[in-house]
PyMOL Python script that loads the backbone (N, CA, C, O; Angstrom):
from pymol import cmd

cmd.read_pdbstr("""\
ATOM      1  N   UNK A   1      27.838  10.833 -80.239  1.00  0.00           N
ATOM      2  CA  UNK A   1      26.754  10.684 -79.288  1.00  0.00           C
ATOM      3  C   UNK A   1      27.165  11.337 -77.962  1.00  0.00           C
ATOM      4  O   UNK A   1      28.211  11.036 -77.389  1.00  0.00           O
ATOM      5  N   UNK A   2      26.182  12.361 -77.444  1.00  0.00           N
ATOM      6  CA  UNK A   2      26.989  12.863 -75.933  1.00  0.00           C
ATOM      7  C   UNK A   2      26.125  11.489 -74.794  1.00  0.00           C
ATOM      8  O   UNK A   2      25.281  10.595 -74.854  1.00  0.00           O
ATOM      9  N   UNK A   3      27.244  12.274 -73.667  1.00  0.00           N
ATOM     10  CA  UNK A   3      26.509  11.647 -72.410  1.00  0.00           C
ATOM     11  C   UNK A   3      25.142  12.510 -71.816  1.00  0.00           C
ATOM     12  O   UNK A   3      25.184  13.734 -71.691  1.00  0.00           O
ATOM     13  N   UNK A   4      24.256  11.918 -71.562  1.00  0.00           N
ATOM     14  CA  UNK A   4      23.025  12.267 -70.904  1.00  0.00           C
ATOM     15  C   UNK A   4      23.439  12.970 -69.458  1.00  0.00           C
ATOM     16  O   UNK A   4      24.208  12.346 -68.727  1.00  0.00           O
ATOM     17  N   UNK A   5      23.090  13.861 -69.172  1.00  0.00           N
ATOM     18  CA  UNK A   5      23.573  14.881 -67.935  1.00  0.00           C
ATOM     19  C   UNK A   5      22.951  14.299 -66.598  1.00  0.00           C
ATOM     20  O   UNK A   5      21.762  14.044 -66.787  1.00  0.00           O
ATOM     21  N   UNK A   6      23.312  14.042 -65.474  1.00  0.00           N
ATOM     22  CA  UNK A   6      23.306  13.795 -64.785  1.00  0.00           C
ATOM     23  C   UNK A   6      22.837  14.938 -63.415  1.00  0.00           C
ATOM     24  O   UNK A   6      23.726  15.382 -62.689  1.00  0.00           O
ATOM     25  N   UNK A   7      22.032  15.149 -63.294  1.00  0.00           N
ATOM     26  CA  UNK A   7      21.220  16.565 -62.853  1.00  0.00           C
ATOM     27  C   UNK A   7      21.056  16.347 -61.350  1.00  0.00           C
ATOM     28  O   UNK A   7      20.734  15.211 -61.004  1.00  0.00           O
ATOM     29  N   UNK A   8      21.250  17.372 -60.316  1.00  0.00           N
ATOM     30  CA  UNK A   8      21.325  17.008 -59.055  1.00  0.00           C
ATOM     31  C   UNK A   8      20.365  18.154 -58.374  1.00  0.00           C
ATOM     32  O   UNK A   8      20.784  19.310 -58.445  1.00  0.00           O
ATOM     33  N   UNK A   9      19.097  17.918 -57.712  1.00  0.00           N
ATOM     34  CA  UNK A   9      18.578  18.703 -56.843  1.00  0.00           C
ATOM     35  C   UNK A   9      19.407  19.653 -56.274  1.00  0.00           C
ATOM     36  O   UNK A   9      20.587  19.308 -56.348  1.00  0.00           O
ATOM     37  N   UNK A  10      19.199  20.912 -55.636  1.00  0.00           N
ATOM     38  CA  UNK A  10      19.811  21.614 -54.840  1.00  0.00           C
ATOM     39  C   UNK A  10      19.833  20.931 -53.327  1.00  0.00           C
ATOM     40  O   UNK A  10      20.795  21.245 -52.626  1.00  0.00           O
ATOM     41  N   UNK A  11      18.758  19.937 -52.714  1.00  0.00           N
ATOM     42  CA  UNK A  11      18.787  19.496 -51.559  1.00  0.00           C
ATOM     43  C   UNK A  11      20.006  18.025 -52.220  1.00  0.00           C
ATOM     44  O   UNK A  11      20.917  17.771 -51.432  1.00  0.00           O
ATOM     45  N   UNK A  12      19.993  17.539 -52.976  1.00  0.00           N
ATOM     46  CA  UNK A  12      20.516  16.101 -53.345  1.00  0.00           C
ATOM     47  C   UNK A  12      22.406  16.883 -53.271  1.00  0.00           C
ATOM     48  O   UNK A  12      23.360  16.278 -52.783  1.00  0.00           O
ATOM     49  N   UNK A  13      22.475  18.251 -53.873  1.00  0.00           N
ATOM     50  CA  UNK A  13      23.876  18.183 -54.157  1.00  0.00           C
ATOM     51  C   UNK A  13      24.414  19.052 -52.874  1.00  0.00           C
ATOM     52  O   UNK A  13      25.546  19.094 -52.392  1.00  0.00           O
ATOM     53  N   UNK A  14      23.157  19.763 -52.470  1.00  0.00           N
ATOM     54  CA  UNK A  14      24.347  20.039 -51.132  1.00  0.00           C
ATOM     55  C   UNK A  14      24.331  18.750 -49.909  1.00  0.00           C
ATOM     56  O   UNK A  14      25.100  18.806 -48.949  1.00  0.00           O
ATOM     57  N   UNK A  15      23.598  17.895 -50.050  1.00  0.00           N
ATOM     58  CA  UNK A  15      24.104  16.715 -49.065  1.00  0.00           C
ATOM     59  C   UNK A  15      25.102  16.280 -49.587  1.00  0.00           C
ATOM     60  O   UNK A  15      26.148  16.470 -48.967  1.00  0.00           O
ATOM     61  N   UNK A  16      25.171  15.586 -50.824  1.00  0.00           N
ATOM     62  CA  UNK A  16      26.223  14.654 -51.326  1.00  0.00           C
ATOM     63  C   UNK A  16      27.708  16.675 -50.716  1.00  0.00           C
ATOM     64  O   UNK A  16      28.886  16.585 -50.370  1.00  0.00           O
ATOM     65  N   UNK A  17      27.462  17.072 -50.757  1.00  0.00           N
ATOM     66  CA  UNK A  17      28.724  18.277 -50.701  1.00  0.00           C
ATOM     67  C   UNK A  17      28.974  18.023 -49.061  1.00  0.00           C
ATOM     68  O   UNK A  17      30.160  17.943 -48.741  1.00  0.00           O
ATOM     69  N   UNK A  18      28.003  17.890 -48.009  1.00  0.00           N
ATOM     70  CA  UNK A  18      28.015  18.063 -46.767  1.00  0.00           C
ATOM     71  C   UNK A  18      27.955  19.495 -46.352  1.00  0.00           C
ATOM     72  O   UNK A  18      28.516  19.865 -45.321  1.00  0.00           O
ATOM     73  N   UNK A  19      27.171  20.461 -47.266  1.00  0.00           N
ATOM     74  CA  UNK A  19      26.566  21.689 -46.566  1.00  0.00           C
ATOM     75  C   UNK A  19      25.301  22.052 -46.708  1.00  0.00           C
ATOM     76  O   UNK A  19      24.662  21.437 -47.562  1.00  0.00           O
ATOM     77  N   UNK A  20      24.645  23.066 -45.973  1.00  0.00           N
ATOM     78  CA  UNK A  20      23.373  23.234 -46.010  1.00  0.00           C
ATOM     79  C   UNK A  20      22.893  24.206 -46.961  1.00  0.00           C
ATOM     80  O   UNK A  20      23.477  25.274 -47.142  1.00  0.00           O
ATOM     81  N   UNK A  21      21.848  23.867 -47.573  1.00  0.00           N
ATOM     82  CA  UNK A  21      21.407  24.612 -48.710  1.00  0.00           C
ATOM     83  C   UNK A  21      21.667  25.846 -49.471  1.00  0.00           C
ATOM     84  O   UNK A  21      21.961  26.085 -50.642  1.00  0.00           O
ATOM     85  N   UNK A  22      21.390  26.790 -48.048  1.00  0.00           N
ATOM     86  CA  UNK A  22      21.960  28.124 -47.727  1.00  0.00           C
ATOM     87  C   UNK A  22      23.419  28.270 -48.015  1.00  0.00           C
ATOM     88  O   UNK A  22      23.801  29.414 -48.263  1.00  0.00           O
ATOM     89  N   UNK A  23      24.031  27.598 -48.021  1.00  0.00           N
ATOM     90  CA  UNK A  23      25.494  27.892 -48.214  1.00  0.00           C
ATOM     91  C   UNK A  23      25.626  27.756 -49.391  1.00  0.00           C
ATOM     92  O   UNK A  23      26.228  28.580 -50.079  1.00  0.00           O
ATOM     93  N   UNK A  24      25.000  26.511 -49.927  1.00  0.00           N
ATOM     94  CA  UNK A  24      25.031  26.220 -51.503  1.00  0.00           C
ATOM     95  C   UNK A  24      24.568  26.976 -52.474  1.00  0.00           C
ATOM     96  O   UNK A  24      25.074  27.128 -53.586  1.00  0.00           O
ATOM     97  N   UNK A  25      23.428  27.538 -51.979  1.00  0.00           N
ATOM     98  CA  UNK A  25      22.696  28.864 -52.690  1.00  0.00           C
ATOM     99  C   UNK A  25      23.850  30.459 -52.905  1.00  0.00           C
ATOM    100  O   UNK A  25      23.901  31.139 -53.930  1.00  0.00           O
ATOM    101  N   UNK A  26      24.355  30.612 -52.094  1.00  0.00           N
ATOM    102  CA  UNK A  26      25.411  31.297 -51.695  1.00  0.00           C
ATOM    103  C   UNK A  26      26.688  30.936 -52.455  1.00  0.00           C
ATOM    104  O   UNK A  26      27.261  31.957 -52.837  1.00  0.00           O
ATOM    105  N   UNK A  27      27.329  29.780 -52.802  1.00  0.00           N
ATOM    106  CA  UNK A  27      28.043  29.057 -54.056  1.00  0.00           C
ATOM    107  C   UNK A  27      27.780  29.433 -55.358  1.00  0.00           C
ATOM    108  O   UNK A  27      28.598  29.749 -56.222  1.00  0.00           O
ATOM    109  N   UNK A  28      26.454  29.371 -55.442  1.00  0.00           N
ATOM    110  CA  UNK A  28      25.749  29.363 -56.557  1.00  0.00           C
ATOM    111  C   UNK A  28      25.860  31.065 -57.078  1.00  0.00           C
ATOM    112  O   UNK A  28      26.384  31.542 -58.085  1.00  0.00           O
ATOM    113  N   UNK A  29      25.166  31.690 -55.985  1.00  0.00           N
ATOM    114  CA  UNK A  29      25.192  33.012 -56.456  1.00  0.00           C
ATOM    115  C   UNK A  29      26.396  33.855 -56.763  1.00  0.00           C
ATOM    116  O   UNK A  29      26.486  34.672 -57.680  1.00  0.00           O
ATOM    117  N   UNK A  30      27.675  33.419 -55.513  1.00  0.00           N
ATOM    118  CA  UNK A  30      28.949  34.089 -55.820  1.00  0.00           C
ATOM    119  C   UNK A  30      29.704  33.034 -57.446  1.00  0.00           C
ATOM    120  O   UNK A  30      30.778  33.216 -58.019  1.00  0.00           O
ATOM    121  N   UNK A  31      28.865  32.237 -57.675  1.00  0.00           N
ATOM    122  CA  UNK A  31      29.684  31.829 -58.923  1.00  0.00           C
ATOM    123  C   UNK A  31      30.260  30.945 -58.922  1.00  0.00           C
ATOM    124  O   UNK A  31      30.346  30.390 -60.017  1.00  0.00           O
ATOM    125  N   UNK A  32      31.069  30.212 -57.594  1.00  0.00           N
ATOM    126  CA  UNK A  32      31.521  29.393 -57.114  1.00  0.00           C
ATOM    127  C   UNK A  32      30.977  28.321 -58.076  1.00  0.00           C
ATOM    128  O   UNK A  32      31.562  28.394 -59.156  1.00  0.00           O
ATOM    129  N   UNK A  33      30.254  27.566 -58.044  1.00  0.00           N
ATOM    130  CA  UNK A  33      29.649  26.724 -58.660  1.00  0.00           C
ATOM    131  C   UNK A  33      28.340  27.214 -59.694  1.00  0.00           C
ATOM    132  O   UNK A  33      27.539  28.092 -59.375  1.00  0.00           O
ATOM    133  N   UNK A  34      28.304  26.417 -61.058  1.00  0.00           N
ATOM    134  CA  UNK A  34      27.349  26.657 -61.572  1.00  0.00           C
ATOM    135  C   UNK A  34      25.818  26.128 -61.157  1.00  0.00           C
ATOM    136  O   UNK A  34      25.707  25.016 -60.640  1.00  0.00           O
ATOM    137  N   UNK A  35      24.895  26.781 -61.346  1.00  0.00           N
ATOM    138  CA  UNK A  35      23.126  26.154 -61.327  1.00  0.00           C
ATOM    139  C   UNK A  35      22.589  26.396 -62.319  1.00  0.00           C
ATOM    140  O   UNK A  35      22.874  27.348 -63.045  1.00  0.00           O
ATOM    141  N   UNK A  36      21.477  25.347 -62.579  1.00  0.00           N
ATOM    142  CA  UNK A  36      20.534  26.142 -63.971  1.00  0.00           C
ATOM    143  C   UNK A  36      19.235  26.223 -63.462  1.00  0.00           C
ATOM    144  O   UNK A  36      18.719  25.421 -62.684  1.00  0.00           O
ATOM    145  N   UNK A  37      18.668  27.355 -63.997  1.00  0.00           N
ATOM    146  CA  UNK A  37      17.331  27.232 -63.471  1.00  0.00           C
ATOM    147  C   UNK A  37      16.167  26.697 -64.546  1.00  0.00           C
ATOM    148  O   UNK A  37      15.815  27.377 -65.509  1.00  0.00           O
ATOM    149  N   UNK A  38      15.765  25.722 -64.318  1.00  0.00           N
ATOM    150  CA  UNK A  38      14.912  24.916 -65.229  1.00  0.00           C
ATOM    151  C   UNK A  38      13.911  25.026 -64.821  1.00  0.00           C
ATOM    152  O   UNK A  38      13.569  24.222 -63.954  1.00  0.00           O
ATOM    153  N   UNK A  39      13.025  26.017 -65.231  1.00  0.00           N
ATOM    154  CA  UNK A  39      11.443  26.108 -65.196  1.00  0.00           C
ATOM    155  C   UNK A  39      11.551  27.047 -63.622  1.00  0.00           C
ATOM    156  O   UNK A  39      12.229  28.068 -63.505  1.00  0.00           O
ATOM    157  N   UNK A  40      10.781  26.472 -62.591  1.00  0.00           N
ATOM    158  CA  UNK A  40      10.872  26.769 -61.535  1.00  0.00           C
ATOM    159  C   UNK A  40      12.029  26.644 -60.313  1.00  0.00           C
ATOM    160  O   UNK A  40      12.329  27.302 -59.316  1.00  0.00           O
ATOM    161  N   UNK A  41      12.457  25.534 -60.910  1.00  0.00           N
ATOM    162  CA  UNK A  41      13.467  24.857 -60.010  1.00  0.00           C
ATOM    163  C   UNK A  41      15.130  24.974 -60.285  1.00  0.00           C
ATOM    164  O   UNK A  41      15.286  25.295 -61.463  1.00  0.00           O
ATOM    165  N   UNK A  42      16.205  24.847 -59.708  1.00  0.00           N
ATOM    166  CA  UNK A  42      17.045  25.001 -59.661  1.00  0.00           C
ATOM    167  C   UNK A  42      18.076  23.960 -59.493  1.00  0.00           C
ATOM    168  O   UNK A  42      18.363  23.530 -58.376  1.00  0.00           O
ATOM    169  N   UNK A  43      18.696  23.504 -60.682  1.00  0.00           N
ATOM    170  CA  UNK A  43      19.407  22.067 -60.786  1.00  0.00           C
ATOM    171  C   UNK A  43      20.679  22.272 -61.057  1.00  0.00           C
ATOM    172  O   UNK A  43      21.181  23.316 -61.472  1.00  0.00           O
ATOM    173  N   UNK A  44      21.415  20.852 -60.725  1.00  0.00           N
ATOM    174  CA  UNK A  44      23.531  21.526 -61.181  1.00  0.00           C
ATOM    175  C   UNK A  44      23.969  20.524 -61.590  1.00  0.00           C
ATOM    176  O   UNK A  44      23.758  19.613 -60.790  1.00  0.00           O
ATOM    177  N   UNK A  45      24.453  20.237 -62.396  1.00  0.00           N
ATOM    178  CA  UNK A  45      24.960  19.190 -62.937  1.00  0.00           C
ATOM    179  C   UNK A  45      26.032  18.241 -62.285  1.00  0.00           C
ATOM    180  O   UNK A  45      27.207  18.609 -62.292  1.00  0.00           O
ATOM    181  N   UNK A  46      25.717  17.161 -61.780  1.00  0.00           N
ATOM    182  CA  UNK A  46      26.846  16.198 -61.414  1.00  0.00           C
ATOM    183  C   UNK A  46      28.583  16.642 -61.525  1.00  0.00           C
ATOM    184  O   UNK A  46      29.304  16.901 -60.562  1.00  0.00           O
ATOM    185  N   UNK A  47      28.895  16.640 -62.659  1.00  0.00           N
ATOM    186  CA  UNK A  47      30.189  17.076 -62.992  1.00  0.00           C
ATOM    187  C   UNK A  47      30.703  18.292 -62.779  1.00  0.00           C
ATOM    188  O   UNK A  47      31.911  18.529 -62.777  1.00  0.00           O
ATOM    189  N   UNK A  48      29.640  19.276 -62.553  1.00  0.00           N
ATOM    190  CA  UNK A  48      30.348  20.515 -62.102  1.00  0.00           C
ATOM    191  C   UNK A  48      30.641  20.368 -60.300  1.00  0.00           C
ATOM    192  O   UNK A  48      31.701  20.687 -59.762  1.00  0.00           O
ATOM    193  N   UNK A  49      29.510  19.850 -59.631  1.00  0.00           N
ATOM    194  CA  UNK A  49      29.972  19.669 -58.787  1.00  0.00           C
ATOM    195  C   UNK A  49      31.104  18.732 -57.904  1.00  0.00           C
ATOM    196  O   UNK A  49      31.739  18.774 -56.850  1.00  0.00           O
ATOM    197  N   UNK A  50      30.904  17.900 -59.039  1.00  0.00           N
ATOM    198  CA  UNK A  50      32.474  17.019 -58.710  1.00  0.00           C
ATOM    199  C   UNK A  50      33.860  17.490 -59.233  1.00  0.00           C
ATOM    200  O   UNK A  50      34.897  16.852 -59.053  1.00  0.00           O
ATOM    201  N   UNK A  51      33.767  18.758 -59.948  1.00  0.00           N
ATOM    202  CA  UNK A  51      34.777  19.758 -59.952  1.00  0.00           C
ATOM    203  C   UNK A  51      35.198  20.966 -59.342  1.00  0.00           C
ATOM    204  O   UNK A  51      36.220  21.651 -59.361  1.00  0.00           O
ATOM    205  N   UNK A  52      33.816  21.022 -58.663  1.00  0.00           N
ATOM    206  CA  UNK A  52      33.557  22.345 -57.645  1.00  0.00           C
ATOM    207  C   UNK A  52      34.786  21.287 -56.801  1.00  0.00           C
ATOM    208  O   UNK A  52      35.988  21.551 -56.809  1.00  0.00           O
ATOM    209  N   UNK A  53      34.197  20.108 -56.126  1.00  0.00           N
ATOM    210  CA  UNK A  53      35.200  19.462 -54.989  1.00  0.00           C
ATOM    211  C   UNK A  53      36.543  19.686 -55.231  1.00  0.00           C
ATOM    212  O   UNK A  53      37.347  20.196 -54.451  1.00  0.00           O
ATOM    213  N   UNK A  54      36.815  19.140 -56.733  1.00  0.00           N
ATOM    214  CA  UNK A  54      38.199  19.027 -56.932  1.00  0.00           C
ATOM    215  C   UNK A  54      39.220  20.467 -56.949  1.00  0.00           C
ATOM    216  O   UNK A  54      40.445  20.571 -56.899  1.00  0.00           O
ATOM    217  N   UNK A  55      38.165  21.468 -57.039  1.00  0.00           N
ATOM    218  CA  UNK A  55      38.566  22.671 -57.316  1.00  0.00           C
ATOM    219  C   UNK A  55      39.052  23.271 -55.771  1.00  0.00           C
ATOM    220  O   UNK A  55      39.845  24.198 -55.606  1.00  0.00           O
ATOM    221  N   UNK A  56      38.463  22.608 -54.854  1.00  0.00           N
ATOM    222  CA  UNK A  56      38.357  23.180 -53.562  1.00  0.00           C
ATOM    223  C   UNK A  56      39.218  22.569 -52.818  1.00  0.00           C
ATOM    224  O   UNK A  56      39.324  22.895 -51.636  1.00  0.00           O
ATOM    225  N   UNK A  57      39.993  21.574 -53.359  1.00  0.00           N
ATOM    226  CA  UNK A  57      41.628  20.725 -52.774  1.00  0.00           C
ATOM    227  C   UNK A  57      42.665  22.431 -51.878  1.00  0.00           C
ATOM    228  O   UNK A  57      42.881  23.550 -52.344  1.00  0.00           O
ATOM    229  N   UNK A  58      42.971  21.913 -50.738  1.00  0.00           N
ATOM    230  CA  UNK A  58      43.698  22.382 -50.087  1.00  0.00           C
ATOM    231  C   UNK A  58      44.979  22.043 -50.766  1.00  0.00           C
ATOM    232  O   UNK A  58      45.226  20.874 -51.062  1.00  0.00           O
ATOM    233  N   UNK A  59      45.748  22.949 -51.006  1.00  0.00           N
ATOM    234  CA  UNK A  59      47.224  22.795 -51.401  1.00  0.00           C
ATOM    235  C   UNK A  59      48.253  22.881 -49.973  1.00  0.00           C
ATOM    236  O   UNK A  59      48.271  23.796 -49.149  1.00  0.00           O
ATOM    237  N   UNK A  60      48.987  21.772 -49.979  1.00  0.00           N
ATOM    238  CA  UNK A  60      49.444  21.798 -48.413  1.00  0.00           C
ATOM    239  C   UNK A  60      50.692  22.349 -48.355  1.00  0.00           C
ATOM    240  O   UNK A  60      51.605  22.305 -49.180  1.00  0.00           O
ATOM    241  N   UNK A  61      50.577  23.256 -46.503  1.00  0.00           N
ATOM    242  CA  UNK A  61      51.379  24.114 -46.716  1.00  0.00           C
ATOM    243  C   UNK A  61      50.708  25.385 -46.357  1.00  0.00           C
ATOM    244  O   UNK A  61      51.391  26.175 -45.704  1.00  0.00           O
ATOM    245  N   UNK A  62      49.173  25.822 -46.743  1.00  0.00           N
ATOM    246  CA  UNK A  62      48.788  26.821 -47.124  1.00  0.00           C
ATOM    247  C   UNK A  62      47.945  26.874 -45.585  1.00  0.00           C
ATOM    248  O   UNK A  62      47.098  27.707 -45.906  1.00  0.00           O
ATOM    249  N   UNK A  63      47.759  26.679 -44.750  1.00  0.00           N
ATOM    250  CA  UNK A  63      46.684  26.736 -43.939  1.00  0.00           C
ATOM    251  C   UNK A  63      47.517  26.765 -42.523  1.00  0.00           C
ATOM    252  O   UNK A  63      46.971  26.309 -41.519  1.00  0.00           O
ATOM    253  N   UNK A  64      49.420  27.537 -42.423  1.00  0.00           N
ATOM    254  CA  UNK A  64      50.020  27.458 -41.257  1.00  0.00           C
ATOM    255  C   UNK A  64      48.850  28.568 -40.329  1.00  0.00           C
ATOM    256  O   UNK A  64      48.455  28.554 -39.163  1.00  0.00           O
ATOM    257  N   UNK A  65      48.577  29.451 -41.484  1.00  0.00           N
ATOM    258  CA  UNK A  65      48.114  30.643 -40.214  1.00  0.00           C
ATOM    259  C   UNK A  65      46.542  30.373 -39.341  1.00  0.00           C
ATOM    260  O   UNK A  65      45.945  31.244 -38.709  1.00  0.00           O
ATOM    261  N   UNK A  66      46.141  29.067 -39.501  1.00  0.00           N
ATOM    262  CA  UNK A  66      45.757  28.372 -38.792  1.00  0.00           C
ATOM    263  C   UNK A  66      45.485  27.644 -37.552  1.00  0.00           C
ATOM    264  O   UNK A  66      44.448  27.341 -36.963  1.00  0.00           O
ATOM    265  N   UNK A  67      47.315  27.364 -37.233  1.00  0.00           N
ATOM    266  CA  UNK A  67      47.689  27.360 -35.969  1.00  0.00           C
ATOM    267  C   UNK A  67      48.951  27.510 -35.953  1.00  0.00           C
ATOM    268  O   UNK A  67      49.748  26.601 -36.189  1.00  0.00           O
ATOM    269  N   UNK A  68      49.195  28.467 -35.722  1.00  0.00           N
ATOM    270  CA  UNK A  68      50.415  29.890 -35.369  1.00  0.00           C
ATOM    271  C   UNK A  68      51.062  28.961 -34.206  1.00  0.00           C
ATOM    272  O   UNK A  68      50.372  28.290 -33.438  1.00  0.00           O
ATOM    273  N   UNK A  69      52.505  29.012 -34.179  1.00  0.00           N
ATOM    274  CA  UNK A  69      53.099  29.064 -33.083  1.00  0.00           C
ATOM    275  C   UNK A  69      52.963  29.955 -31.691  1.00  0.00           C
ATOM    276  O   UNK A  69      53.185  31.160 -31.803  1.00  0.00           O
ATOM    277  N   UNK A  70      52.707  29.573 -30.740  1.00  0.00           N
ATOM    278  CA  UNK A  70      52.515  29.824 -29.389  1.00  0.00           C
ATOM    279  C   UNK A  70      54.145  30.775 -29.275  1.00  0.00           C
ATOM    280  O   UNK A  70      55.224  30.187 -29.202  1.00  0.00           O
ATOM    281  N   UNK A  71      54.018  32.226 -29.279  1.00  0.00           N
ATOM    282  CA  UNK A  71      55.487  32.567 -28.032  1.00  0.00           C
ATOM    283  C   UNK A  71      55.594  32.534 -27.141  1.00  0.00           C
ATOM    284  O   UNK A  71      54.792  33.130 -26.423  1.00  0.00           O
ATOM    285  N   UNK A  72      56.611  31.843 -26.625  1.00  0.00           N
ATOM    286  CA  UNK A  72      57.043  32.140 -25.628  1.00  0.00           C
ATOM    287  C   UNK A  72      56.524  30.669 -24.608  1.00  0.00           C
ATOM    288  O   UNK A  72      56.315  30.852 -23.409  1.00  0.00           O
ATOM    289  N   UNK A  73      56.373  29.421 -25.150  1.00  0.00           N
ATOM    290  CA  UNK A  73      56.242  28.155 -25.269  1.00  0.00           C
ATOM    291  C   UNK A  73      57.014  27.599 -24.486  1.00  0.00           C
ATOM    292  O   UNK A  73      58.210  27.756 -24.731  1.00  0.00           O
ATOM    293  N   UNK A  74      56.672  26.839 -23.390  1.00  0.00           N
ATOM    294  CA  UNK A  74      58.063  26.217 -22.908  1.00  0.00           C
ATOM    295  C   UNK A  74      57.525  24.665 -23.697  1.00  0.00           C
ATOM    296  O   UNK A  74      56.460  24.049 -23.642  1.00  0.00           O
ATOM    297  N   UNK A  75      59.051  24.372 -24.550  1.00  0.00           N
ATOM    298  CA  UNK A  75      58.819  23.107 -24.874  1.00  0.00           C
ATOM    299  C   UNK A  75      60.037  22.056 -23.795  1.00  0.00           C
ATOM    300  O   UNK A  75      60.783  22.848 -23.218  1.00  0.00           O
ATOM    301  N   UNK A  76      60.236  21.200 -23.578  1.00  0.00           N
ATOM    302  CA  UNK A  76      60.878  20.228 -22.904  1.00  0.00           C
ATOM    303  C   UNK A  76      61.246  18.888 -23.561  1.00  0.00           C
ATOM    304  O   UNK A  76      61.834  18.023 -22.912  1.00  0.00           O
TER     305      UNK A  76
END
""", "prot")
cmd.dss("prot")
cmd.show_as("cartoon", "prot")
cmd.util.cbc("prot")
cmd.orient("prot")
């Protein structure tokens, strides 16, 4: 028996994401995340997007060039 899919608006999954549509559409198109287009509308499945998140984990370590050391710094 499968599980019944769990289907998320494009407005429902880029809130639950915390970005705006436009960006999500932009996800969608570079591939980043999957969409399906069902009839007129455009839906994503729960689980992909809760793998899109997991997929998008910062590995730490990776983000020094971020904030670069200052030369020439007086520290005390």
């Amino acid at each position: 028996m499968t599980t019944p899919i769990n289907w998320l608006s494009t407005a429902d999954a880029a809130k639950y994401l915390g970005i705006t549509p436009r960006t999500l559409y932009r996800f969608i198109d570079e591939g980043q995340i999957a969409g399906y287009r069902l009839g007129r509308v455009i839906r994503l499945k729960q689980e992909d997007v809760d793998s899109f998140i997991e997929n998008s984990r910062i590995t730490p370590g990776t983000l020094e060039h971020l904030y670069p050391e200052v030369v020439g710094e007086n520290r005390a």
